[in-house]
C-alpha positions as CSV (number, residue, x, y, z in Angstrom):
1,X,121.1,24.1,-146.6
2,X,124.6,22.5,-146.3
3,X,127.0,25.2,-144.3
4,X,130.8,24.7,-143.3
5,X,132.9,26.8,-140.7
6,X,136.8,26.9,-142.0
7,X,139.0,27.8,-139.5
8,X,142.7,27.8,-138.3
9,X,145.6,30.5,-138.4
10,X,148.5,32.0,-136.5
11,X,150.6,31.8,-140.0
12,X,150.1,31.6,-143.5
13,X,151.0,27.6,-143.3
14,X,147.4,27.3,-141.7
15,X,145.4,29.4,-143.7
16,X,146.8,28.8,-147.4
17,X,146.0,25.2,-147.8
18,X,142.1,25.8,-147.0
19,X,142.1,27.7,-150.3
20,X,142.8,24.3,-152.4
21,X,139.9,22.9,-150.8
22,X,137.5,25.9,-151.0
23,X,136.9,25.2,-155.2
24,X,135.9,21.0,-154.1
25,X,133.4,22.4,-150.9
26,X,131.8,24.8,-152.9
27,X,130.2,21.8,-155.0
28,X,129.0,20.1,-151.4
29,X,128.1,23.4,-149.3
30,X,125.9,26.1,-150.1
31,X,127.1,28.4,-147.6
32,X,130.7,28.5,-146.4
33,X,132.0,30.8,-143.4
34,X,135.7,31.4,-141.9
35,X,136.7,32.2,-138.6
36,X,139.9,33.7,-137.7
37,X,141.4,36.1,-135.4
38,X,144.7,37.6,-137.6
39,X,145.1,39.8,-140.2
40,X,147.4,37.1,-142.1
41,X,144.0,35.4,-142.3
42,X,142.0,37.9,-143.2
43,X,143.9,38.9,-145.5
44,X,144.6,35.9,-147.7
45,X,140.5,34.5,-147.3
46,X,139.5,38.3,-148.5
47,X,140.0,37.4,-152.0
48,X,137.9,34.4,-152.0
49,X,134.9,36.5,-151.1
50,X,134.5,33.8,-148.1
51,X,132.4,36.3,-145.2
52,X,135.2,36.3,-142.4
53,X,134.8,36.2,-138.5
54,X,137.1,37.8,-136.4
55,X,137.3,36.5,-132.7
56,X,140.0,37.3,-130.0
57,X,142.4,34.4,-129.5
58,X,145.7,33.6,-127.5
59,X,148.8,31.7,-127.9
60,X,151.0,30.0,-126.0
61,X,155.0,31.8,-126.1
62,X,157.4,28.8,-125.5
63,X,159.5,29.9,-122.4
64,X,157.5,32.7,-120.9
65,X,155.7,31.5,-118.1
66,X,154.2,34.7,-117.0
67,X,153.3,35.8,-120.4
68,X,151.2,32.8,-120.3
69,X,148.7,32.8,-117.2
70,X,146.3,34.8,-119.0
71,X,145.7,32.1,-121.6
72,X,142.7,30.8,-119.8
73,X,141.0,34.1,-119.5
74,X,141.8,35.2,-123.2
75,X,140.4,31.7,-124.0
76,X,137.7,31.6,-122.5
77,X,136.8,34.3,-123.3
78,X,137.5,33.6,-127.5
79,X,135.3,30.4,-127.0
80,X,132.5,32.5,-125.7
81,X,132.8,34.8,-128.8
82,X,133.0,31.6,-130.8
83,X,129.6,30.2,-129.8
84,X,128.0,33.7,-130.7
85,X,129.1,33.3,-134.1
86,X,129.0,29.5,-134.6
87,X,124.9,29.7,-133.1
88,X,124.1,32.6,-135.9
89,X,125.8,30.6,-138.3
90,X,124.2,27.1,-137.4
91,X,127.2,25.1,-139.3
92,X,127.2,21.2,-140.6
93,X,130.9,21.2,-139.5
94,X,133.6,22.4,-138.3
95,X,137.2,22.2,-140.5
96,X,140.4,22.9,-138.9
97,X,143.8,23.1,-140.1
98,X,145.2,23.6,-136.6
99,X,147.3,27.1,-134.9
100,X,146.0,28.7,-131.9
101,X,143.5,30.2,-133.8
102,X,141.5,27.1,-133.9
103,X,141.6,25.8,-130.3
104,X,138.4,28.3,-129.1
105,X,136.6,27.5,-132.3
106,X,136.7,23.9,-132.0
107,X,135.8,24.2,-127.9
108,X,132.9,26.0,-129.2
109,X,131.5,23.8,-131.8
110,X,132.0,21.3,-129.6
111,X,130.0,22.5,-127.0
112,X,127.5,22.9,-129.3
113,X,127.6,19.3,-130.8
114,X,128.8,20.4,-134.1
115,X,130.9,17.6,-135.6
116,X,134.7,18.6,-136.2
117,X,137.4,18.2,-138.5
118,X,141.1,18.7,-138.2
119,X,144.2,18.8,-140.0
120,X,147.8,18.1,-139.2
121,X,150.6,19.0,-141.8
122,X,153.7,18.0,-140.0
123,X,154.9,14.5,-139.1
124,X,153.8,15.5,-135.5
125,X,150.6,17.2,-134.2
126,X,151.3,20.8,-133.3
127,X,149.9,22.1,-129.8
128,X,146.5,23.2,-131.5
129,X,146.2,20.4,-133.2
130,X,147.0,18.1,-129.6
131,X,144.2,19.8,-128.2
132,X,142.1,19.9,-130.8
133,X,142.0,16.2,-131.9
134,X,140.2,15.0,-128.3
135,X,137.1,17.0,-129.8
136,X,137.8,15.6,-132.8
137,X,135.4,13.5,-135.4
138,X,138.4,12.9,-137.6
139,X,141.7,13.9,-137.9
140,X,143.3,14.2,-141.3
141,X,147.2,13.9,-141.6
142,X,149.3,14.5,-144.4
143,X,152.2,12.1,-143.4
144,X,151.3,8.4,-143.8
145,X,153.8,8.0,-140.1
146,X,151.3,10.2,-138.2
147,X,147.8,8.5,-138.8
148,X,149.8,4.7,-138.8
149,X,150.5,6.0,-134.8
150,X,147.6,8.0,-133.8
151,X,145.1,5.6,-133.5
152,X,141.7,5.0,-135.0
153,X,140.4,8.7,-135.0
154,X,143.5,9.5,-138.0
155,X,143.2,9.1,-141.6
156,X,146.2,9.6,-143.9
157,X,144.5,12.2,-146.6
158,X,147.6,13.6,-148.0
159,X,148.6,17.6,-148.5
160,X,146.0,19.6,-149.4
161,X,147.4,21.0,-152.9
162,X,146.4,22.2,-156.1
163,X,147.8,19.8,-158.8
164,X,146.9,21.9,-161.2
165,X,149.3,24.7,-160.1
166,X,152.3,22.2,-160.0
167,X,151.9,20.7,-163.6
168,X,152.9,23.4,-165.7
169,X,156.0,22.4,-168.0
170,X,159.0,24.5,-167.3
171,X,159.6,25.7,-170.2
172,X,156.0,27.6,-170.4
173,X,156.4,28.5,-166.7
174,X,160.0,30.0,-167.5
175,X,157.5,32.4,-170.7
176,X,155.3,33.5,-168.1
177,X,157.6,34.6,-165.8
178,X,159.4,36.4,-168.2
179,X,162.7,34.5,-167.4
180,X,164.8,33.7,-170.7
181,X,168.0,31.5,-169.8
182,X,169.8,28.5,-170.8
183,X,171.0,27.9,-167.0
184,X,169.7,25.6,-164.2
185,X,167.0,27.7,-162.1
186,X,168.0,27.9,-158.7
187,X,164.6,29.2,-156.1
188,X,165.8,30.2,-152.9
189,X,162.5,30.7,-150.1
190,X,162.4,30.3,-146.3
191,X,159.2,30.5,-146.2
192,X,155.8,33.0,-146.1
193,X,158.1,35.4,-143.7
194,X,161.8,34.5,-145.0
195,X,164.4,33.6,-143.6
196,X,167.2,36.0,-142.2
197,X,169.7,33.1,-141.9
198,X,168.9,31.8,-145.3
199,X,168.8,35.0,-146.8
200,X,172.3,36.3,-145.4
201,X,174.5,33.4,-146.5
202,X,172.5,33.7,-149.8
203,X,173.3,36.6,-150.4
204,X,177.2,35.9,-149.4
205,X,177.5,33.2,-151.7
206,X,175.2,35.1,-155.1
207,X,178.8,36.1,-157.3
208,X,179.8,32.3,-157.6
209,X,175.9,30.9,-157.9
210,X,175.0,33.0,-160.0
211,X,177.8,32.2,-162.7
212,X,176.2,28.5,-162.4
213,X,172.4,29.0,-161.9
214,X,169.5,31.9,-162.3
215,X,168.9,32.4,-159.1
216,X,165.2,33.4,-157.8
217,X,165.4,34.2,-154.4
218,X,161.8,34.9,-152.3
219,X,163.6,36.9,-149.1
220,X,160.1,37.3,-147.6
221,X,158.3,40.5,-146.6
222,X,161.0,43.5,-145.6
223,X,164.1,41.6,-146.2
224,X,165.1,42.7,-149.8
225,X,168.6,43.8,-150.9
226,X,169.6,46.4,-153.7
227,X,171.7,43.8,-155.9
228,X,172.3,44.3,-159.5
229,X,173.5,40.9,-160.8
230,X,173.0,39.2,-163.8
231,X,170.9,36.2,-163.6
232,X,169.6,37.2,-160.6
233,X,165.4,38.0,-159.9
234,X,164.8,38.8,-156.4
235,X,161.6,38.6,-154.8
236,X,159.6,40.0,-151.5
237,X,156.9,37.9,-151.7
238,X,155.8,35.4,-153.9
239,X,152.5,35.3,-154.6
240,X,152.7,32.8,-157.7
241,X,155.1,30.2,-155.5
242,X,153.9,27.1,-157.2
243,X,154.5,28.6,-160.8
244,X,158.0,29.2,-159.2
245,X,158.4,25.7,-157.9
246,X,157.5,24.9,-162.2
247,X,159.9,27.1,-163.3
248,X,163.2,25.5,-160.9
249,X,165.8,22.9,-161.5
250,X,166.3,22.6,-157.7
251,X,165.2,24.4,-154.8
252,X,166.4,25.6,-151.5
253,X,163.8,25.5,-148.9
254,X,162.4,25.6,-145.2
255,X,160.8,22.3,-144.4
256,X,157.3,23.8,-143.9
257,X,155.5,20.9,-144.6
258,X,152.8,22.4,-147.3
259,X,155.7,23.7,-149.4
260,X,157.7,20.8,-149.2
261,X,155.1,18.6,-150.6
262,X,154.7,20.8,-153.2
263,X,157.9,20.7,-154.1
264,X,157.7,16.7,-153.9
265,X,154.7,16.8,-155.8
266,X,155.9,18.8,-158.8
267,X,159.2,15.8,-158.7
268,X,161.5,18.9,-157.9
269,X,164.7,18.0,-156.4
270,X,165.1,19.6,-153.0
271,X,168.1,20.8,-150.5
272,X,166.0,21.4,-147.0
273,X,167.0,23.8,-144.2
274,X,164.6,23.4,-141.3
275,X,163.8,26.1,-139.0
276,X,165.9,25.1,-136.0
277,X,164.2,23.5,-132.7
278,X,165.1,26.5,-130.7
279,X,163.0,28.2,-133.4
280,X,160.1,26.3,-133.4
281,X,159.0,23.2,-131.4
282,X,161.2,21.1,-133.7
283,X,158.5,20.2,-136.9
284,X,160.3,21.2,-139.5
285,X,163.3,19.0,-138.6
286,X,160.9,16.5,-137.9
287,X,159.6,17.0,-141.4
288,X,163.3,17.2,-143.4
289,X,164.3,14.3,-141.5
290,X,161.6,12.2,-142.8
291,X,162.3,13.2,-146.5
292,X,165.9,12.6,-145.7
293,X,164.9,9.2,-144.5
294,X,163.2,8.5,-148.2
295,X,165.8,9.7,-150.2
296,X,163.8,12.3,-151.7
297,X,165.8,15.5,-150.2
298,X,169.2,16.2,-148.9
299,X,169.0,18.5,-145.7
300,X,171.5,21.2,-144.1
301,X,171.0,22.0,-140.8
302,X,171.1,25.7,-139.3
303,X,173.6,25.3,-137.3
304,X,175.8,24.0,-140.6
305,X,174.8,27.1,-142.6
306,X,177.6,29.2,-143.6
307,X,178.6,30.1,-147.7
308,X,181.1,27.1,-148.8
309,X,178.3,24.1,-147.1
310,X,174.8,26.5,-149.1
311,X,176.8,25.9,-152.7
312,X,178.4,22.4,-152.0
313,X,175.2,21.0,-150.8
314,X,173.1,23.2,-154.1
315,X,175.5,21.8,-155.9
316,X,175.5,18.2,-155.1
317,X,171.3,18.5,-154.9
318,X,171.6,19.5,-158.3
319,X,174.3,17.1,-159.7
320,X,172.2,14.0,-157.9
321,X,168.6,15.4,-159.3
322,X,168.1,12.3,-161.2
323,X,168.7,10.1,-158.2
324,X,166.3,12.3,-156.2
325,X,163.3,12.3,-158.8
326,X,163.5,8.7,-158.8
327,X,162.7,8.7,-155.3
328,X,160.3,10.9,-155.0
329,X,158.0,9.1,-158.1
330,X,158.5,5.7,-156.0
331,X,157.7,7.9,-153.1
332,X,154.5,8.8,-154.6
333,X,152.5,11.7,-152.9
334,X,149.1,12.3,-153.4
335,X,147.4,15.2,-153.0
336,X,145.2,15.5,-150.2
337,X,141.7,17.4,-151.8
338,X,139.2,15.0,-152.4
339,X,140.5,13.1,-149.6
340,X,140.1,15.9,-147.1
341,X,136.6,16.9,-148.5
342,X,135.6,13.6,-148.6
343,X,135.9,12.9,-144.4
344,X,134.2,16.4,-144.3
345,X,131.2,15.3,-146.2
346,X,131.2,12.0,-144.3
347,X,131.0,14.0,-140.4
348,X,128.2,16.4,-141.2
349,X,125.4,16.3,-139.5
């Protein structure tokens, strides 16, 4: 009986894309397992009636050093809880899509001579994903940049996505939303939590969009506003992002990197605002500067934000969208599935 451990977390960004690859195991595995430690996890595997394990885990907080000496304790400790589950389980494999959620799993399978996995979204490996890849069997990247430099452990797979989400026609995604305008479609997201910075000079600048586009603006969990404008569909959380992304003439984004390969993906012109180094450990720029490179996106910094530089640069990401479809067909991205469950297959024991 073939049996697979998913694992990975901290975020949405590491959970979500194991649920385009769940439909393409299912036909290779007979039994297939998750192991997680956050509710975020839990909570978007639940539906997938996947059986969920919940260990402890730590993470590392980026300019704390006292916060942080009890990472080897915590650690050791999650490995240990780990192996329990992992030796019930008896897995094939282990995959990982990287977060500190993964780091004890894959010390534990590896202990236990279970071949491993892993996945790296951005154009460089995150912490987890560092550590991760020395236990590694194979380590799948969705930038072509990151395997050509990582040596001969790195395959270029692509972004795990669902094509099949991303090729609805806009005019049947704009029925099924229930949207009925002749205007451009505008969708504003900063991602699976929002974005405060995003959302604040949005919401400065929505009495002159909105007289050009219908704006749909995803302000994440908590961070709605009571606005009554025409053409205007806010949203707290988007559950149905990629029938969204169908639906748009251009997009405003955060340069997570699943999202922005949907968005590339579905040939939708972009305008990127990465989370900002002090933010993060600097991916996301990492990620729009790449794009930027390929002529596929225009980019606007954090530290640019403000209302008149949001509408010029909407503005002239809409008015080059021909330009910037062009690009992104020559471009070419592929989506990662079969890829990804292909190396998978090929590490099992």
């Amino acid at each position: 009986m073939n049996t697979i451990v998913l694992t990975g977390g901290g975020t949405a960004g590491h959970v979500t894309p194991n649920l385009n690859i769940i439909p393409k195991l299912k036909k290779h595995f007979d039994k297939i397992y998750y192991i997680g430690s956050c509710e975020i996890e839990e909570k978007i595997i639940k539906p997938t009636g996947i059986p969920f394990y919940k260990i402890s885990s730590t993470k590392l907080i980026r300019g704390k050093f006292f916060a942080n000496l009890a990472i080897p304790f915590k650690l050791n400790k999650a490995i240990k809880e780990a192996k329990v589950i992992l030796k019930e389980i008896k897995p094939d494999v282990v995959f990982s899509k990287g977060g500190f959620v993964s780091v004890p799993v894959v010390f534990a399978a590896n202990a236990l001579n279970i071949p491993i996995v892993c996945h790296e979204s951005d154009l460089s490996l995150g912490l987890a994903n560092r550590i991760c890849a020395r236990k590694a069997k194979t380590i799948c990247t969705t930038f072509p940049l990151t395997s050509e430099k990582g040596g001969e452990k790195f395959v270029c797979s692509g972004s795990p996505v669902n094509l099949d989400l991303l090729n609805i026609p806009v005019t049947e995604a704009k029925t099924k939303l229930k949207i009925k305008t002749s205007l451009p479609i505008l969708l504003v997201t900063g991602g699976s939590l929002g974005s405060a910075a995003i959302n604040n000079v949005v919401f400065e600048a929505l009495n002159e969009l909105t007289k050009k586009y219908y704006v749909i603006h995803v302000t994440g969990k908590g961070n709605t506003k009571n606005i009554n404008l025409p053409n205007y569909l806010q949203i707290e959380y988007a559950n149905n992002l990629p029938l969204l992304i169908c639906a748009s003439s251009v997009v405003v984004s955060r340069a997570g990197s699943n999202t922005i390969f949907e968005l590339a993906l579905a040939n939708k012109p972009m305008l990127l605002i990465p989370l900002p180094k002090g933010a993060s450990r600097g991916d996301q720029v990492e990620n729009a500067n790449y794009f930027k490179s390929k002529n596929i996106a225009n980019v606007l910094l954090q530290e640019n934000l403000n209302k008149s530089s949001l509408i010029n640069e909407i503005d002239k990401t809409y008015n080059q969208r021909e330009d910037l479809i062009k690009a992104i067909k020559k471009f070419n991205p592929k989506s990662g599935v079969d890829k990804i469950v292909y190396e998978i297959i090929k590490a099992k024991r």
